[in-house]
Each structure stands twice: as C-alpha cells, then as structure tokens.
C-alpha positions as CSV (number, residue, x, y, z in Angstrom):
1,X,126.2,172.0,187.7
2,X,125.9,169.6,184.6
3,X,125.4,165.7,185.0
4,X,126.9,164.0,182.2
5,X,125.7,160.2,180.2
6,X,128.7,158.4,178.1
7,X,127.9,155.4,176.2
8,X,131.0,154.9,174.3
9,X,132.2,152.3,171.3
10,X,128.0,151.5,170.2
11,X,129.3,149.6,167.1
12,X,127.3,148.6,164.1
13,X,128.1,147.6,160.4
14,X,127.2,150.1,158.6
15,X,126.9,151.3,154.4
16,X,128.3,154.8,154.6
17,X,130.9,156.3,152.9
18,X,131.7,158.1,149.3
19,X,132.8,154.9,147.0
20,X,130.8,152.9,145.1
21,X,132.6,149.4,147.2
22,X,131.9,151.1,150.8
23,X,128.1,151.6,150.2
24,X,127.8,148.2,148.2
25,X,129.8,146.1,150.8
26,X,129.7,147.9,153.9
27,X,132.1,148.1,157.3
28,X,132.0,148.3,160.9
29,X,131.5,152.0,162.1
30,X,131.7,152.8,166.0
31,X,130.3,155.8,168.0
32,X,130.3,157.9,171.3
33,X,128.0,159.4,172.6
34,X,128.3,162.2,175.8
35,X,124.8,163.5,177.1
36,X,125.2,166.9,179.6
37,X,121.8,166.7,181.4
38,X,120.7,167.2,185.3
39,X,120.0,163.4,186.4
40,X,119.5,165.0,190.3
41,X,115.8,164.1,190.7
42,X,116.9,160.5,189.0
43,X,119.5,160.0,191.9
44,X,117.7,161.1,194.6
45,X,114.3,158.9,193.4
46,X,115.9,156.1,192.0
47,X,113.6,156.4,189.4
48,X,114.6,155.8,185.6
49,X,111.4,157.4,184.1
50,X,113.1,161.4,185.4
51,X,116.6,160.6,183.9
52,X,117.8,159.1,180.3
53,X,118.0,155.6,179.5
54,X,121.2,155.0,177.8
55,X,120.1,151.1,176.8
56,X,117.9,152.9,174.8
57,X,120.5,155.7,173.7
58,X,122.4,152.6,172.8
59,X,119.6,151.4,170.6
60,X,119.1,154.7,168.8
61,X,122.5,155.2,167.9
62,X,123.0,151.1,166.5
63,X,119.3,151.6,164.5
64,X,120.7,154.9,162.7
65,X,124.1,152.9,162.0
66,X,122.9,150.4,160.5
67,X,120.0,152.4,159.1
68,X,119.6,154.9,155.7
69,X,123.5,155.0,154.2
70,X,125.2,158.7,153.8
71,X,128.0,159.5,152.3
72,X,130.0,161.4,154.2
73,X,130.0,159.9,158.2
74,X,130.0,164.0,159.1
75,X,126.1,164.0,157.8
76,X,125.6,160.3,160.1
77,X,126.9,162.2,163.2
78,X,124.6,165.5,162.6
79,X,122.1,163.1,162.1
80,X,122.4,161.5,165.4
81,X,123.1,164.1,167.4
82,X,119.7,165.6,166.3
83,X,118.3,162.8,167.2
84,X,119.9,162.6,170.7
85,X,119.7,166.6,171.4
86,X,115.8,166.0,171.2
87,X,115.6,163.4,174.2
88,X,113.9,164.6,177.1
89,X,116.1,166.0,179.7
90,X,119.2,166.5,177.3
91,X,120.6,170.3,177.3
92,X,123.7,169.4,174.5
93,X,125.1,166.1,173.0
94,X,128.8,165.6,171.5
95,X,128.5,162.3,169.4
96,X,131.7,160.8,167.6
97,X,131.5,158.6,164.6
98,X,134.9,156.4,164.5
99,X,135.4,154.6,161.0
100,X,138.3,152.7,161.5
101,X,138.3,151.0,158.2
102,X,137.9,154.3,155.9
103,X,140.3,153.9,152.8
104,X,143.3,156.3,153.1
105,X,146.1,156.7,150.8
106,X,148.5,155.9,154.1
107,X,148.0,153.9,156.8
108,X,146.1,155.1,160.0
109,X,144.9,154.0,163.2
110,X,141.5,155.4,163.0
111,X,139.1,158.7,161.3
112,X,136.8,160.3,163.6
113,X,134.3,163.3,162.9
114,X,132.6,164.7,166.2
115,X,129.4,166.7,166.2
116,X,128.3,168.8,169.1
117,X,124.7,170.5,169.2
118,X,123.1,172.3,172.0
119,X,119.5,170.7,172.5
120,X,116.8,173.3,171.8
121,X,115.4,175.4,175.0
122,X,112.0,176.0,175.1
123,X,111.3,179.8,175.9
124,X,108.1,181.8,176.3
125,X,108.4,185.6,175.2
126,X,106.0,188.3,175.6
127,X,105.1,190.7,173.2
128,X,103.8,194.4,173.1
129,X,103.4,197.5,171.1
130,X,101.8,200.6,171.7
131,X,103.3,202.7,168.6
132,X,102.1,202.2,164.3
133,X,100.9,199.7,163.0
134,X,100.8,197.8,166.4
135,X,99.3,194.3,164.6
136,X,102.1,194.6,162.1
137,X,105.0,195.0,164.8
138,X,104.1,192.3,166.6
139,X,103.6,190.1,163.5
140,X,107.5,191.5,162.5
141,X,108.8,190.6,165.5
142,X,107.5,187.1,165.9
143,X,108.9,186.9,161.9
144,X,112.1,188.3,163.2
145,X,112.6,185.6,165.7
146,X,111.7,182.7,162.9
147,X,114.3,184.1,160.7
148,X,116.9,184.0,163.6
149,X,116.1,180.2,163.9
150,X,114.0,180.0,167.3
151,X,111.3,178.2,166.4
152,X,108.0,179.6,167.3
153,X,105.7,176.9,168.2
154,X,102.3,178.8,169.1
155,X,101.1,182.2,169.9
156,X,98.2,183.5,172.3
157,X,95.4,185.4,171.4
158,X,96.2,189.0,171.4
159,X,95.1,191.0,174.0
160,X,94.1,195.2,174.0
161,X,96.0,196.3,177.4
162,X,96.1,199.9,179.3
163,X,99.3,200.6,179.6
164,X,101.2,200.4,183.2
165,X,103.5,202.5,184.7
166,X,105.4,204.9,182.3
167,X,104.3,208.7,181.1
168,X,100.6,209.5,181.7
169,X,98.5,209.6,178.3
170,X,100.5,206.8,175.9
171,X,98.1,204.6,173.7
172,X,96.7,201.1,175.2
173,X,98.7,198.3,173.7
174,X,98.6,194.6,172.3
175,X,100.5,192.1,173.6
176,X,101.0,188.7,173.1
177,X,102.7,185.8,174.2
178,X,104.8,183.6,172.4
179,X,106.0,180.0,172.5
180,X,109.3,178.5,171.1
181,X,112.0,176.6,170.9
182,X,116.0,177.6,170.6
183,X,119.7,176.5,170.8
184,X,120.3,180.2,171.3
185,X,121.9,180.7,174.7
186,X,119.3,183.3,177.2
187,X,122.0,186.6,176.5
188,X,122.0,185.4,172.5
189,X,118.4,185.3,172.6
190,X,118.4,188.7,174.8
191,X,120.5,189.9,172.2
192,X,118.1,188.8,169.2
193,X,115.2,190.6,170.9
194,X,117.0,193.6,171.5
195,X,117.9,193.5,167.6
196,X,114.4,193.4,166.9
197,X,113.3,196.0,168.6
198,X,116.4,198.4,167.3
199,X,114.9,197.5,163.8
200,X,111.4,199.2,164.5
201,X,113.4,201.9,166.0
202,X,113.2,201.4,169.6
203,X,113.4,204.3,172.0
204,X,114.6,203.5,175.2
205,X,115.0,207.0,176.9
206,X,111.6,206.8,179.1
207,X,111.2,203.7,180.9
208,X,108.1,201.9,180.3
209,X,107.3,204.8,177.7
210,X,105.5,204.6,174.0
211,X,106.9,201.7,172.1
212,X,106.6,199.9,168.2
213,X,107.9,196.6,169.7
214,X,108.8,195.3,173.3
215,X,110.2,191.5,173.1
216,X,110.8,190.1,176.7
217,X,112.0,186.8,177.8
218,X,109.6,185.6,180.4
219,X,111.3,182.2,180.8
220,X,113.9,180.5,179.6
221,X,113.4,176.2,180.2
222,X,112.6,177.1,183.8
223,X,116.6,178.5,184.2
224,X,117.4,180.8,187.4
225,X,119.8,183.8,185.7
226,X,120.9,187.0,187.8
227,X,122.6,189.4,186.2
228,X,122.5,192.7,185.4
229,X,121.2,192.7,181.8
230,X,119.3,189.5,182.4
231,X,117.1,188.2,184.9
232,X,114.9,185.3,184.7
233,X,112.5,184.2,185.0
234,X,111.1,188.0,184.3
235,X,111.5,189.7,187.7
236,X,107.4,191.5,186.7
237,X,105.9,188.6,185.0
238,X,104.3,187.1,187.9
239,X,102.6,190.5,188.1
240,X,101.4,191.9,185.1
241,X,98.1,190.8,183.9
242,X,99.0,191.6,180.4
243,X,101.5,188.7,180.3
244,X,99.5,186.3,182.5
245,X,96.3,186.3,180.8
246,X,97.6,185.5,177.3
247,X,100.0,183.1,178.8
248,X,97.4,181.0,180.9
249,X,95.5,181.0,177.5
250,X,98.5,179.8,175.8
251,X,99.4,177.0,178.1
252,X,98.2,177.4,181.2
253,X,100.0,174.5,182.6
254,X,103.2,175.9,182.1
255,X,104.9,177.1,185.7
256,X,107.1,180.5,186.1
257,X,110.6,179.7,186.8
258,X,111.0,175.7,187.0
259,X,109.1,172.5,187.9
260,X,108.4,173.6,191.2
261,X,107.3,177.1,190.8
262,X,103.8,178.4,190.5
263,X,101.5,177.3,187.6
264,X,100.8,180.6,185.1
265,X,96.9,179.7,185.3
266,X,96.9,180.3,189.1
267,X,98.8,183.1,188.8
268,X,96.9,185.0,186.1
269,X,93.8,183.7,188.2
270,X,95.0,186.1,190.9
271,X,95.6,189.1,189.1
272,X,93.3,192.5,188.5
273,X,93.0,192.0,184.9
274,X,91.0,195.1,184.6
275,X,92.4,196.9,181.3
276,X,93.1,193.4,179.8
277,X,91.2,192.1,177.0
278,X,90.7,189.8,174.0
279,X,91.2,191.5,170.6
280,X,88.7,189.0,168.8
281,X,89.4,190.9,165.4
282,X,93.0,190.4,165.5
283,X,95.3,187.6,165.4
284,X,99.3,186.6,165.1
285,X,100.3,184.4,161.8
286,X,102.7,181.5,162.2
C-alpha cells in the first residue's frame, strides 16, 4: 500500500510567464503538491528523520517560486517535481502550478498545469556473456540500458566465471554487476533487458546454455514481486558467486531484497567462489 504527503495552496509571488509585463512585474502563483511514499516505519517510530518533512517540502516549493523566472509555468512544475521526485523516500510526485492571474482573452476562475513524475528506482543488474566478443557485449548492453534512460551509476570489476548449470563444455564467462537508477517500472525494465539481449541475438532454447548477453534484475529498490515472468529480488542471487562477488565489490553494503534483508558482503562472504575471478585486464566504460 502507498502512504500519501499533500501540502496544498504553497503560494509565492512569482516572475513567470510569456509577456514582457508578467516577468517585469510579477503575480502570485500557488502550488500542490501530492507525495506517494511508505511513511510506516515513521508512524510506528514517531520519528521524522524515516519519513518526509513537508515544512521543508513547503520551503522547496516557495524558494523555486519565487526563484529563476520561466516562461511557461509547465517548465516551473517539471522543475519542481524533479526536485520533489529526488527526496528521500518519495516513489512519484503530482505537483500543480495554479496561476490564477494569467491574462486570458475571457474571463476565468483559474489556469492550472499538473506534472506527475515517478521518482527514479535504484536497481542493481547483473551481467554475463559467454559467446563473441564477450568484453564488447557487456559494454553494449550497459550502453543499451543508458540509451533507454536508466541511469547507470557504477559498475563492478569484471569477473572470469565457470559456467553453472547448463550443457557440459560451454566457454567460462564475464559478468558484471551494474548499478542504476530508473523511472522504468520492474516489467518495463524486464522488458528493456530482454530487448537487449534479442539485439545480440539471444537464444533461449537451452536453459542456462551459451549466451552473447544475459541482463538480470537482481533488485529492484528492495521491492517484493511474484509473478511468473518476474521475481524479485532474483530467486538465485543469494546463490551464485558470480553475482555476489562483483556485487559486494560494488557496494557491499547494499542488502538483497529490502532494509531488513541480508547484507550482499555477508552473503558473498559465504559462498564457494571457486571458478570466480578478477579479470584485471578488462574493464566496463561508463
């Protein structure tokens, strides 16, 4: 279930608008603002540091108000939902500008523009390929995924694997592990991956077989999904040395699956990691 934060009518004179007299003089502008977040661990604690402060929401929004003039109040409320989809905690913000005073050629009560924007996820992805120019396919693949818009924050050292499970006598593999940030939703970015690895020609006949390019999701902002095409966190990551290692390199703080479950370094700590190791000679471009 979503929580929700309202802080509605934050008013502010403002310089926005397309004529000369609006951006010279100036008017009142008004905005709402509607934060979908999970304030649980706030109620139950009481504690104001593990929800969002909406005095300081309310602060935010009356700084970019009366702050750097635009033109067109639809670029004031992208701006500020940006702003507000970054805070700690939020998952999507709707903000409405309200510009009461706007000149019209008839007489009405009020103009409004509303912005919505889903606050970016951050998602950890592992990589492999066993197939080509295996250096190349990972490098495409974490390019594929910049184009689509996730943005990829950092990548792990990559790592010369034996592979597991599958047909006897495939060649060892890289992987990787990657480290981003999207407003996809987990099946869009399920979707994206499999798009990527249909470009380099993906077989998917023999399971765990021979492969240019394997993109998995291996956690999605710590979200619980069960369904057949999707599962998260990654029903084998919490197994396979070939994921753990490069993760706990990666950010080894990170935990599998939420706040409460267990950290990756511990994890990859208790692992046979025999077939997994550093490819020093290699190394993923951002």
């Amino acid at each position: 279930m979503t929580d929700r934060i309202e802080v509605r009518g934050i008013r502010a004179f403002g310089h926005h608008g397309v004529l000369e007299h609006e951006q010279r003089y100036g008017q009142e502008f008004a905005v709402d603002v509607s934060i979908d977040t999970d304030f649980g661990a706030a109620a139950a604690t009481d504690d104001l540091e593990l929800t969002i402060d909406y005095g300081a929401v309310a602060t935010l929004v009356h700084s970019m108000i009366t702050g750097e003039p635009c033109a067109l109040i639809e670029t004031l409320a992208d701006r500020i939902a940006a702003e507000l989809a970054a805070l700690p905690g939020a998952q999507s913000v709707t903000v409405s500008v309200h510009k009461p005073h706007a000149p019209m050629p008839v007489g009405v009560a009020d103009v409004v523009v509303t912005r919505r924007r889903r606050s970016p996820a951050r998602v950890v992805l592992g990589l492999g390929s066993n197939l080509g120019d295996r250096l190349a396919e990972l490098q495409n693949a974490v390019a594929g995924l910049v184009d689509a818009g996730v943005q990829v924050t950092a990548v792990s050292p990559v790592m010369r694997t034996t592979p597991v499970g599958g047909p006897d006598g495939q060649p060892d593999f890289l992987n990787a592990v990657a480290v981003g940030r999207t407003e996809l939703n987990p099946f869009e970015l399920l979707r994206l991956c499999r798009r990527i690895e249909d470009a380099a020609d993906r077989n998917r006949d023999v399971r765990w077989g021979p492969r240019p390019i394997d993109v998995d999701i291996l956690d999605f902002a710590g979200r619980t999904v069960d369904e057949p095409d999707l599962v998260l966190p990654h029903p084998r990551a919490a197994e396979r040395a070939f994921v753990l290692v490069p993760w706990a390199m990666l950010s080894p703080d990170d935990r599998l699956g939420g706040p409460d479950g267990p950290r990756v370094a511990d994890l990859a700590a208790g692992v046979d990691q025999t077939g997994v190791a550093v490819a020093e000679d290699l190394r993923i471009e951002l």
